[in-house]
N, C-alpha and C positions, 0 to 999 in steps of 0.2 A: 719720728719715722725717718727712714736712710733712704727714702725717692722708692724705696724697690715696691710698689706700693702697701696698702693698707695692709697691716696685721692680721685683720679677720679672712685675709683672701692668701693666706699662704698657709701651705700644707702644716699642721695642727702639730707635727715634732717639731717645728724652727722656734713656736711659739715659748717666751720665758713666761714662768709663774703668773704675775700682772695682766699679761695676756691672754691665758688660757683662761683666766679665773673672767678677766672682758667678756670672755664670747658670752657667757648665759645673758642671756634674754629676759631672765627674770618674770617669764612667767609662770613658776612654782608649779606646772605641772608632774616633775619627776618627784616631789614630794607628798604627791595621793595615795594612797592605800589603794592595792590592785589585789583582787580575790583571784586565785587558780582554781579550777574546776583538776582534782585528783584526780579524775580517768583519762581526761584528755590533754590536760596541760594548760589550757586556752587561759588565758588573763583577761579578766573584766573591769572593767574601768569603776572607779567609786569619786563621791564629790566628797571624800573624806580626808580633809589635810591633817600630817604629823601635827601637833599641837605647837610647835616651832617655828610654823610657815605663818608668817606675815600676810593673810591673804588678800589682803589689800595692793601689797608692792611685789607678791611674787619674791620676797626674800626672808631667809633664815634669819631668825631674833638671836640667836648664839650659833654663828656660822663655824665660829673657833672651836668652840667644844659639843657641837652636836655629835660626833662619833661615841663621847662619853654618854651624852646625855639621850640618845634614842640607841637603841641597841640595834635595830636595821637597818641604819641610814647607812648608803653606801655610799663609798667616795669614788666619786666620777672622776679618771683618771685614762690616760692613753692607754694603760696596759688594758684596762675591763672594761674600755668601751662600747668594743666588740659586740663582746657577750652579754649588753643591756640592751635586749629586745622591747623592756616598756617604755625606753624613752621615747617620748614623742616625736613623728616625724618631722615636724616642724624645731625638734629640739637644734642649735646651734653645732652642737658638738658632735653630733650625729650626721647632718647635714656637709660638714665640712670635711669631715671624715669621709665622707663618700664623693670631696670634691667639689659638692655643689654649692651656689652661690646663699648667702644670707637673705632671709623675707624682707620685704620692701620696709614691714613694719618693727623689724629688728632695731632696737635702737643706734646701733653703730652707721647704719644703713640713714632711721628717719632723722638719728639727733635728738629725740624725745623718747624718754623710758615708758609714757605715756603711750604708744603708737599700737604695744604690746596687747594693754587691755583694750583700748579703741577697737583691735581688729578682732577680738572675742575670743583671743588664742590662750589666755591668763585664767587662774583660779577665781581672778574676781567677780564676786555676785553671784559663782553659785555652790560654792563652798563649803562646809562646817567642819570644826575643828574635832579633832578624835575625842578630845576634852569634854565634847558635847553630845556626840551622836551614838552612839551606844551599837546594835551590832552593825558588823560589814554588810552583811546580806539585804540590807532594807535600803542600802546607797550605792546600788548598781546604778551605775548610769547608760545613756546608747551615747558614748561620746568615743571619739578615737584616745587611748592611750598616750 
């Protein structure tokens, strides 16, 4: 660090690669399966993880080549951040994007990757993998996106 403070607390362009790839929080929520309701648009939450997701750690098993390897995964990047309305409010990249400061439970914040699922914000414990669950429509959940 150059004194100017923390990383996480400077506007999200100054950030290099190493950095930007820090902020996630690693709680694998941008990796669930959301249904669209056609008439309306509206996005439903599901407890359905890409079969990728680690649901234990909140991280991708082949981060490198997931763009091959699932054909919808989107790459979170400055230019489409914008336009990703399911990221969770509590998502890092999202958050900082609008300016605002990191959750208390945010590992850069507590120190512990652990602090994530502790505060119930993470995939784990109530998850299943697409590997397992068969249709979307039976794994609506009433959770925030």
């Amino acid at each position: 660090m150059n004194g100017d403070g923390a990383f996480w607390e400077k506007p999200l362009a100054s950030l290099d690669r190493g950095e930007w790839e820090a902020l996630c929080d690693g709680c694998g929520r941008c990796c669930l399966h959301k249904l669209e309701d056609e008439e309306t648009g509206m996005l439903y939450a599901t407890n359905v993880a890409c079969k990728l997701l680690d649901r234990r750690n909140g991280r991708c098993l082949d981060y490198k080549h997931r763009m091959k390897r699932v054909s919808d995964c989107v790459r979170l990047d400055r230019k489409n951040l914008s336009s990703l309305d399911w990221l969770p409010d509590t998502c890092a990249y999202r958050l900082r994007a609008a300016g605002k400061p990191l959750p208390e439970w945010h590992y850069l914040i507590s120190g512990n990757r652990e602090t994530v699922h502790e505060a119930g914000q993470s995939t784990r414990g109530w998850t299943v993998s697409e590997e397992d669950a068969g249709e979307l429509e039976y794994h609506v959940v009433e959770r925030e996106l």
